[in-house]
N, C-alpha and C positions, 0 to 999 in steps of 0.2 A: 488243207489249212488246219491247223491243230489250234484247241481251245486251250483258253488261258483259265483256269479259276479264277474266279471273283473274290475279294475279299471278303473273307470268313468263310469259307469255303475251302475245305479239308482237301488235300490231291494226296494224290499214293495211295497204295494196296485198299488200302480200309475203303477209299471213296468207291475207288471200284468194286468194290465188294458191295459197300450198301445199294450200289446202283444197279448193278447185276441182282440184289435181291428185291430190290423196287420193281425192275421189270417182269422177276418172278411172279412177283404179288399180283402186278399188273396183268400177268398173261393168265391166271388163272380169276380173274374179273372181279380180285376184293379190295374194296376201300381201305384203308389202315386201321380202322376202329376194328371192321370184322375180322380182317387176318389177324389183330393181333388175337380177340377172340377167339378165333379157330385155333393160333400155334399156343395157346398157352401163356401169351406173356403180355406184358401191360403196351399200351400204344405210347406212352413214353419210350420204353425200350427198344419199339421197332423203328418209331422214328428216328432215337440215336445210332441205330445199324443203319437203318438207311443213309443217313447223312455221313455214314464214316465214320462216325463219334464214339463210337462202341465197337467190340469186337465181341462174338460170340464164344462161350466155353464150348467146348468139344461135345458137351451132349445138347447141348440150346442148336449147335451146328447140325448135329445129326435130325433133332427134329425141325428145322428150319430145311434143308433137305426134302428130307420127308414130306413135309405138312403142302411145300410150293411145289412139291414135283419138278426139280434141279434135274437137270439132265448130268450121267455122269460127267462129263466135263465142270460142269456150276458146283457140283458137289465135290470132286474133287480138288476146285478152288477154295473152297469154303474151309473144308476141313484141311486142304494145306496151310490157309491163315490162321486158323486155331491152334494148329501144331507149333509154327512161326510164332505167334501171339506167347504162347504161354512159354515158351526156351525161352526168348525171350525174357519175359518176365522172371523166371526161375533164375535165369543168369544174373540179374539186376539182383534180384533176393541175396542169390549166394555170396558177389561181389558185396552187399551193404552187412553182411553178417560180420562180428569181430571173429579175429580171429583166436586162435586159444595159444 
């Protein structure tokens, strides 16, 4: 039986991703306060990667990696959505520039 997201509740890559980073945290037995602690970055931040809501830059990715002990496969997710994430973005960029 497949789950529906709830309303206000993000689905696609991102969700999965925060949630596969959640179970990270989780497997290595830290609250949100202290991982974000430990990884360097504020508990706002972690909370919006967890929910989906954020995506990580490619060195936040490598130490989010690092810091949870990702197995390569979780790590090799991570940094393929940052690669994804930021083309992306760069495409948007280049598309909104005038042109000469």
């Amino acid at each position: 039986m497949e789950s529906t997201p709830t309303v206000g509740t993000p689905a696609g890559p991102l969700s999965e991703l925060g949630s596969m980073l959640a179970e990270a945290r989780m497997r290595c037995g830290w609250r949100g306060r202290e991982a974000a602690r430990l990884l360097g970055i504020s508990r706002s931040q972690l909370v919006g990667l967890e929910a989906g809501l954020r995506s990580p830059d490619p060195t936040l990715a490598e130490r989010l990696a690092e810091g949870l002990a990702l197995t390569p496969h979780e790590s090799s997710l991570l940094l393929a959505a940052t690669t994804a994430n930021g083309a992306a973005a760069e495409a948007a960029a280049t598309a909104a520039r005038p042109r000469a």
